[in-house]
N, C-alpha and C positions, 0 to 999 in steps of 0.2 A: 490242725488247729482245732482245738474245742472251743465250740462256741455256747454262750450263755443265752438263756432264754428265761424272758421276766413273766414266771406266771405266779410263782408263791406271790400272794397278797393278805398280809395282814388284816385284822380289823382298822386301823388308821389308814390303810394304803385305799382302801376300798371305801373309807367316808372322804377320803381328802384326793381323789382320784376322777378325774373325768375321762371317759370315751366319747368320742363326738357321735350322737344320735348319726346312724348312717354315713359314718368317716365324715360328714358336712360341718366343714371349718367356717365356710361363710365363703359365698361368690365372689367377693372383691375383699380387696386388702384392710381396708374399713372395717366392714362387717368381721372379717377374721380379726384386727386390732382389739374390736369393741367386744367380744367374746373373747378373747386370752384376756383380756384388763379387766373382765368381773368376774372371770375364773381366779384369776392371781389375788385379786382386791378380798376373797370372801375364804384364801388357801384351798384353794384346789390344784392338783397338777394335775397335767394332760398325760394320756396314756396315748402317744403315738406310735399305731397301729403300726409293723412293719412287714406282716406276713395278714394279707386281707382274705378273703376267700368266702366259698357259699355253702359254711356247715350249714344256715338255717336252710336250705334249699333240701340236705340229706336229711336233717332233723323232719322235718314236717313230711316227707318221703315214711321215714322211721316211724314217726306215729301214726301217719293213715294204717302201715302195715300190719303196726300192733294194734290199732282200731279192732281188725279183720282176722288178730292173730294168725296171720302169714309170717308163722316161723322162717321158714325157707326168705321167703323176700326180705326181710330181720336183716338174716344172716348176710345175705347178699349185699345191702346198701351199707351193714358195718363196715363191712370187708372192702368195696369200693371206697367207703368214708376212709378210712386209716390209707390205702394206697393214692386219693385223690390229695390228702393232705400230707403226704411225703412228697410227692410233685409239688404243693406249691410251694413248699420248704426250699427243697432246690432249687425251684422257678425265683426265688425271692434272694435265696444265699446266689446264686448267678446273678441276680440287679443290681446286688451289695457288692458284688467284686467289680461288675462292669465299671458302676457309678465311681464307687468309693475308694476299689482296689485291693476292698479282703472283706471278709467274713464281718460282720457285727452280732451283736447282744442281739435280738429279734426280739417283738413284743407280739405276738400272738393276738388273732382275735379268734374268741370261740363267745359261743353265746349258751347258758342253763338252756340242755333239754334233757328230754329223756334219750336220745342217742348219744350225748354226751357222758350220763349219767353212768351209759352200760359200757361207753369204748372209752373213757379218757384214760384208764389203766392202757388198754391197750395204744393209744396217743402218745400219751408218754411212753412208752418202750420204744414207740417209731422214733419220738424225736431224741432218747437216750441212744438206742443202736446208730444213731446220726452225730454221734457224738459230743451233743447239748448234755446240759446242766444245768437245774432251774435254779434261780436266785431271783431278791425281790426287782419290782421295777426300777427301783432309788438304783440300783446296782445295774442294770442295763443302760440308766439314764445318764450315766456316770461317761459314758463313749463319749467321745467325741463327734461323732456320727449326729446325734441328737439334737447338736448345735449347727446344725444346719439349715442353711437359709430357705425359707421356701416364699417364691416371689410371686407364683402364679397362681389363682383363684380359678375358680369356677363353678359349677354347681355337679359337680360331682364328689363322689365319694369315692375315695383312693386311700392306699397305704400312703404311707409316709415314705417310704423306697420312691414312690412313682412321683409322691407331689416333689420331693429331693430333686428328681430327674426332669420332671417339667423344667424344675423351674433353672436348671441349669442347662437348659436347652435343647434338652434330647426327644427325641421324635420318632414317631413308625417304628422302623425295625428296632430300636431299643427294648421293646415290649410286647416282641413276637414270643411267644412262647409261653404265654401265659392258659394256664393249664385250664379245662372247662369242664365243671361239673356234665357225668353225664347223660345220654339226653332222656333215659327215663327216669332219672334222678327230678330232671328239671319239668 
């Protein structure tokens, strides 16, 4: 099955588009209500994260490097970056089959840096050779997946795979496996 992944973004996708500062939808159900209703009220649509992860963790690794120009260490935190972020592709297409019972559109978080700048060629070839295809968000939004309920709050920041799984009551070993940047990275 080829799966679709929403990263092409228009100029309209990108003014009429939110990402939640740090995945935080709002601690309670309220607070999450009272932010989707000024997001909708003002046309914005949410960009719910399905593959979360800590490029900023490699990125800021990447430029102390290049601070210091340690080609060598460069090479080495790219080269982890693209292997770290094919684990959590899988780690994520595995919570989309447990949950849901197959593959979904995935919506990617990466964030502008300069290791983005130098690997997202190489990014994209991981997530092509994985056999995705990028298409805009409106077009991954489109699943059915998306319309998924999510009942449980709290003050964290998750993907939308995990808040999906909370909140339909899955626990501990559901989320064994999630892959951890590593530790000279962090």
């Amino acid at each position: 099955m080829r799966g679709k992944f929403a990263t092409k973004l228009t100029g309209a996708d990108i003014r009429k588009s939110c990402r939640h500062p740090f995945l935080h939808v709002g601690e309670t159900k309220s607070k999450a209500d009272s932010l989707d209703s000024f997001l909708k009220n003002h046309g914005y649509k949410v960009a719910p994260v399905t593959i979360d992860n800590d490029d900023y963790l490699f990125a800021l690794a990447y430029k102390k490097a290049s601070d210091v120009k340690d080609t060598l260490l460069m090479s080495r935190i790219g080269s982890d970056y693209i292997d770290y972020m094919e684990k959590k592709l899988h780690y994520y297409e595995r919570q989309s089959v447990a949950l849901l019972g197959r593959k979904i559109p995935q919506i990617l978080l990466i964030h502008a840096s300069l290791l983005n700048a130098v690997y997202l060629d190489s990014l994209a070839s991981m997530y092509k050779r994985n056999g995705y295809e990028f298409a805009d968000m409106d077009t991954a939004l489109r699943d059915e997946a998306y319309n998924s309920k999510v009942t449980s709050y709290g003050k964290w920041g998750i993907s939308w795979i995990d808040r999906w799984a909370i909140s339909s009551g899955k626990k501990g070993d559901f989320f064994n496996g999630d892959p951890v940047a590593p530790d000279y990275i962090k």
